[in-house]
C-alpha positions in Angstrom: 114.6 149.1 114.1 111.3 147.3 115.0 109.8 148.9 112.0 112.5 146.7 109.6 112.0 143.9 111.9 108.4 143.9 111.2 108.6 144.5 107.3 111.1 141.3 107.3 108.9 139.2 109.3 105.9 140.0 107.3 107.8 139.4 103.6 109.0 136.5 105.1 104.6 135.2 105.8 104.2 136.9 102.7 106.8 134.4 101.0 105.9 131.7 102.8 101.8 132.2 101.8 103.6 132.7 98.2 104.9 129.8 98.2 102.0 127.5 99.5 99.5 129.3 97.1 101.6 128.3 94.1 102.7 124.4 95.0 98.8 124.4 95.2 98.4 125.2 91.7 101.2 123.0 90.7 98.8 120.2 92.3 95.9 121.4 91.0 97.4 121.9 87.5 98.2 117.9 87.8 94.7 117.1 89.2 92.6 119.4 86.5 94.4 122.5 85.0 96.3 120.4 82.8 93.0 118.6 80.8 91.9 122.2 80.4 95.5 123.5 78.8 95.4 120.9 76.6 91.8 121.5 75.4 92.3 125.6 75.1 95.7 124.8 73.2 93.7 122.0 71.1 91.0 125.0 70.3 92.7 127.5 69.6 95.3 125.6 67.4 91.8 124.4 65.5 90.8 128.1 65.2 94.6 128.3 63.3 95.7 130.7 66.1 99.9 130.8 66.2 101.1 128.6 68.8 103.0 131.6 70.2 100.1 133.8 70.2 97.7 131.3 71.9 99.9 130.8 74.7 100.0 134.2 75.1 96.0 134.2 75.0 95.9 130.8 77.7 98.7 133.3 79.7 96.0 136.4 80.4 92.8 133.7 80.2 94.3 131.7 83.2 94.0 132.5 87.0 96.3 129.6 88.0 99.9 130.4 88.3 101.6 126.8 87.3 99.5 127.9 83.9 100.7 131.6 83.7 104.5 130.4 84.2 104.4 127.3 81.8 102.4 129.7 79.1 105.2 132.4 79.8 108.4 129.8 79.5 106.8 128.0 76.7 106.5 130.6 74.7 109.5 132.1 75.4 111.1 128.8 73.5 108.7 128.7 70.9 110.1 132.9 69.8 113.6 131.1 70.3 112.2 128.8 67.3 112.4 125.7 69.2 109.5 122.8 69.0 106.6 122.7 71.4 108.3 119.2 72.7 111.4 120.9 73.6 109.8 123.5 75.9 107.7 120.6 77.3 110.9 118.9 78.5 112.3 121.7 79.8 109.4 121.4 82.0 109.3 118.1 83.8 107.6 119.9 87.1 104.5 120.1 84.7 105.2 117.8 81.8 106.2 114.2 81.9 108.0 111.9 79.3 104.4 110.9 77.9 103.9 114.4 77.0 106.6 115.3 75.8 107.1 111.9 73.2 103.3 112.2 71.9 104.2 115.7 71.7 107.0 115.0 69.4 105.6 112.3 67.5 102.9 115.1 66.2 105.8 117.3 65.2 106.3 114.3 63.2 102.4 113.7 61.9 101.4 117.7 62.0 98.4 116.2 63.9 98.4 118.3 66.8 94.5 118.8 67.6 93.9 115.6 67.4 96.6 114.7 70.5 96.0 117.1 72.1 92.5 116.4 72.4 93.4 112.9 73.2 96.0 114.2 76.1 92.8 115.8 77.3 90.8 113.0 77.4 93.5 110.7 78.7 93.8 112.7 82.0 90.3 113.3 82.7 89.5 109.3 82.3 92.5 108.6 84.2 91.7 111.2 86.7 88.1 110.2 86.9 88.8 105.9 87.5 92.0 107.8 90.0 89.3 109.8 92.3 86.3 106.8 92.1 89.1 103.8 92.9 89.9 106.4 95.8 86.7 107.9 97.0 85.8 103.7 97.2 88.7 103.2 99.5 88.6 107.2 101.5 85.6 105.3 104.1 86.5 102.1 104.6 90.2 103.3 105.6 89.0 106.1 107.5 87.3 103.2 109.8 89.8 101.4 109.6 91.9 104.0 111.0 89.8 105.2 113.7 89.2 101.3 114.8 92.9 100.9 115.1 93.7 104.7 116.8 90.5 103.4 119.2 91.5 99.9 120.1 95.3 100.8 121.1 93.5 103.7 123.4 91.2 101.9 125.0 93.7 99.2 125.6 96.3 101.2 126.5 94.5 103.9 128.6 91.4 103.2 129.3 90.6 99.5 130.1 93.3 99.2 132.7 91.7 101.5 134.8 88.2 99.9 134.8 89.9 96.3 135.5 92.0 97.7 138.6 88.8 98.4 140.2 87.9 94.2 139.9 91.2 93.8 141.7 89.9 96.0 144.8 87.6 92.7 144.8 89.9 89.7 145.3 87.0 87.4 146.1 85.3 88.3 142.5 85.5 85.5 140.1 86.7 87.1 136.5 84.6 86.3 133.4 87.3 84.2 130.6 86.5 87.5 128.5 87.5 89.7 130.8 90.3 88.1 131.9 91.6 88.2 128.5 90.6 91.6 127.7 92.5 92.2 131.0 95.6 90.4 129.9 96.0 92.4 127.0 95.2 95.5 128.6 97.6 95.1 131.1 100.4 93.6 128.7 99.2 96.6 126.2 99.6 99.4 128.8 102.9 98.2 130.2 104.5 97.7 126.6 103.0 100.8 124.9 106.3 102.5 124.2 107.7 99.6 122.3 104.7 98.7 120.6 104.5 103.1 119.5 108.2 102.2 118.5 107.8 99.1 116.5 104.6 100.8 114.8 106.7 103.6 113.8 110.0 101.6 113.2 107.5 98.7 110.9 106.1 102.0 108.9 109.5 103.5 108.5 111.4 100.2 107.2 108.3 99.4 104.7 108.8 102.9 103.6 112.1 102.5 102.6 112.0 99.1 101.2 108.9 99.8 98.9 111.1 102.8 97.6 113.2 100.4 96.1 112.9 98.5 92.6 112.9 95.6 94.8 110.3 96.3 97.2 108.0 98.3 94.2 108.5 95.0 92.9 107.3 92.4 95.7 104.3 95.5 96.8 103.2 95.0 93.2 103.3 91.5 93.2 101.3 90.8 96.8 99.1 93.6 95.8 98.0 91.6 92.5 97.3 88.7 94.7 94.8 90.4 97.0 91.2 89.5 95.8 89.4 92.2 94.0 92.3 94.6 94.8 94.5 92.5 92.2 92.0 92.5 89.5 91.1 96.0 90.1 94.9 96.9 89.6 95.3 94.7 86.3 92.8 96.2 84.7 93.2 99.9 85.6 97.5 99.2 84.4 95.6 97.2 80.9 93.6 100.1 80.3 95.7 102.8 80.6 98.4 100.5 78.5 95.7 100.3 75.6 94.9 103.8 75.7 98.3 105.1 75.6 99.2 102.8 72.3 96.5 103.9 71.0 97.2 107.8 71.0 101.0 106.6 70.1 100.2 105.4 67.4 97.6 107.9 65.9 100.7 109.6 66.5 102.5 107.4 63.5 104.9 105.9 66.3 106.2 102.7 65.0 105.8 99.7 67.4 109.5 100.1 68.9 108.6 104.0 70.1 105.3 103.2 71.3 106.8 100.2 73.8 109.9 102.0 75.0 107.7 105.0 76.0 104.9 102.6 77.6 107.5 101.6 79.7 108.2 104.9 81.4 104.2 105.3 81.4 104.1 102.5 83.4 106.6 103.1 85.8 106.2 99.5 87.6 109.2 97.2 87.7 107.1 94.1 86.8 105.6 95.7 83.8 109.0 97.7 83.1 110.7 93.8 82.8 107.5 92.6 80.8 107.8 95.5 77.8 111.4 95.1 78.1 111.3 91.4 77.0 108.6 92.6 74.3 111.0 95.2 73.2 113.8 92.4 72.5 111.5 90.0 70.8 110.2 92.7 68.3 113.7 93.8 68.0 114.4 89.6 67.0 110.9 90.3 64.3 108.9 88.1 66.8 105.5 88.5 67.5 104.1 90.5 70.4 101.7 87.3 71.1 104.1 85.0 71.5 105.8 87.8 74.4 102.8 87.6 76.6 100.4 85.0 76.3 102.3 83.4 79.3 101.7 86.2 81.5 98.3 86.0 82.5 98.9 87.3 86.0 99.4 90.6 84.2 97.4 90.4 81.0 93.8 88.3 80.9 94.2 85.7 78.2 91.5 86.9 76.3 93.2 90.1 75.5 96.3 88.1 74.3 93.7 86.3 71.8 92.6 89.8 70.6 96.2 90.8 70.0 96.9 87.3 68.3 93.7 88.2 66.1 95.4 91.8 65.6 98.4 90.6 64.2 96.7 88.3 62.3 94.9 90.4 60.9 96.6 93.9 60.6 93.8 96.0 62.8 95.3 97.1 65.7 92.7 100.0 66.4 90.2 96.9 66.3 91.5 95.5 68.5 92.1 97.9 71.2 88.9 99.6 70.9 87.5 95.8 72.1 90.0 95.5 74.8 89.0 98.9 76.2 85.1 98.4 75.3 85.0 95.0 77.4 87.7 96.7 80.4 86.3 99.9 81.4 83.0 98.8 81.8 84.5 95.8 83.8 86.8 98.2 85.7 83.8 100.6 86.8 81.4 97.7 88.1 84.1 96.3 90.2 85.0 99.5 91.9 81.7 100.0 92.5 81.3 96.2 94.0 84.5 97.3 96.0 83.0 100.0 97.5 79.6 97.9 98.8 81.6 94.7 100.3 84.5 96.3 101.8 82.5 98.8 104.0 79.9 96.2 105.5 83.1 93.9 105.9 84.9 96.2 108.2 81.5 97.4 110.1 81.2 93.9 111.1 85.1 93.6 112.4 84.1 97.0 114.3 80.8 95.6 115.7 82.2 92.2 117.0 85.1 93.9 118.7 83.0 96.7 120.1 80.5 93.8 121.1 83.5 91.6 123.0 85.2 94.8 124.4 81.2 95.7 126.2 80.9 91.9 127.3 84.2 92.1 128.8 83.6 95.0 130.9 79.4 94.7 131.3 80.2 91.1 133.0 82.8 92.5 135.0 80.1 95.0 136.3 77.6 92.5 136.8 79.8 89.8 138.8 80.9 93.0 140.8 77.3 93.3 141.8 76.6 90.1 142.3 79.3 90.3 145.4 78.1 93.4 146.5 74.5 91.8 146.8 75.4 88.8 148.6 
């Protein structure tokens, strides 16, 4: 009986290590797996290797398992003679609606190397602005964390029992920092439960209203009004926009295709309402100028000029490769200025507070002394 017991208890780790191992590669297949299945399909395709037989050939080449089981499935529609988009929809865990409408446009354009290739390079740019725009932000909210974990400690737990000992000293005459640093040690330490509740309840409520349409909406909409953070966002959400029409429309989408999928690319309320009025204005043979040039809190001006010029003109590809020539560079040297002002910024905040905190307590040491002496 102990035997069985032990056998189900270790299939049960073994499941559960299973398990982790594979959600793993489903992350990992987001974060770089998927740039190199589009690249190996993209080559082998170009090498006029069956679809069928070069998933097989990605299957036994790939240690990851998200690749294994989407080579497996994938093929198992393609011998089912259905379309490489309609196994990429039955796949939404690995596949999104991007995928799966470039994908379908080729099926279209019998173009396939050439998007997949752009897929590829799609991800790893987006990837690669993703992990800089992060690693930029990874210190200076790691400092800001600790600052904030630090402060409610010492406040909480650790000054109060260095100002008791002034109160053994009734006679002592309190420096005006102290006193305050006193204050709110005392106030901190006896309110610490609520102020761990409202923390929590604050976090919990903003977590739920940013879940909504609502609250995506109004985070969006403060977030482009924070300095460098706003243009920062603008241009990473104008970039990817232009890249994505572009590949849409090597893909021979018509104008119409290419919006409504941008619109589930960018899954942002704000921009979701802006392609939807662009949408209804093509629809009315409008052009896609006279849609936008008003909305310069989401698109620059200059880039509505360009697309003015574009439509004038009839070179689209022009046009976009300026936007993105001008953007990207742009993009990169403010994340890179992000990541020099923000961290001195919040050193400072942590210096003056560590400096006011040691005042606070150095002067209550020193008047201490002073009554000693006399």
């Amino acid at each position: 009986m102990e035997k069985s017991n032990k056998k189900y208890n270790t299939n049960l780790i073994d499941k559960a290590i299973l398990s982790f191992l594979r959600e793993m590669d489903k992350w990992t297949f987001w974060s770089k797996e998927k740039v190199i299945f589009f690249r190996q399909l993209s080559y082998l395709i170009n090498w006029w290797v069956a679809l069928s037989e070069a998933m097989k050939i990605i299957e036994s080449s790939s240690d990851n398992y998200s690749v294994k089981e989407i080579s497996k499935n994938v093929n198992h529609y393609l011998i089912q003679w259905k379309e490489l988009s309609y196994a990429f929809n039955r796949l939404p865990d690995y596949f999104d609606e991007k995928d799966y409408s470039i994908v379908k446009a080729w099926e279209r354009s019998w173009n396939i190397v050439q998007i997949l290739k752009s897929l590829a390079d799609e991800y790893t740019y987006m990837n690669e602005i993703k992990n800089k725009y992060m690693m930029a932000l990874t210190y200076p909210t790691i400092l800001i964390v600790i600052t904030i974990v630090a402060m409610i400690s010492l406040f909480a737990f650790v000054l109060p029992w260095i100002f008791e000992i002034a109160n053994s000293f009734e006679n002592v005459k309190l420096p005006r920092v102290t006193v305050i640093l006193k204050n709110i040690a005392d106030w901190t330490k006896e309110n610490r439960k609520w102020i761990m509740r409202i923390i929590v309840s604050t976090i919990t409520i903003l977590l739920i209203f940013s879940s909504t349409d609502t609250g995506k909406k109004k985070r969006f909409s403060t977030l482009l009004k924070i300095p460098l953070f706003g243009k920062l966002t603008k241009y990473y959400y104008l970039i990817k926009r232009c890249r994505y029409t572009r590949i849409m429309l090597e893909s021979w989408m018509n104008y119409i295709e290419t919006f409504q999928i941008l619109k589930d690319i960018l899954n942002i309320p704000i921009y979701q309402n802006m392609i939807e009025n662009t949408l209804i204005w093509l629809q009315k043979w409008e052009t896609i100028y006279e849609t936008i040039k008003d909305q310069t809190y989401l698109i620059p001006s200059n880039v509505s000029a360009l697309i003015k010029v574009w439509e004038e003109t009839a070179n689209l590809q022009s046009s976009l490769d300026n936007v993105l020539r001008m953007y990207e560079e742009e993009l990169d040297n403010n994340i890179n200025r992000l990541a020099k002002v923000i961290e001195p910024v919040i050193l400072v905040f942590i210096w003056v507070v560590i400096v006011i905190i040691a005042l606070g307590v150095f002067w209550l040491i020193l008047q201490i002394m002073e009554w000693v002496w006399v």
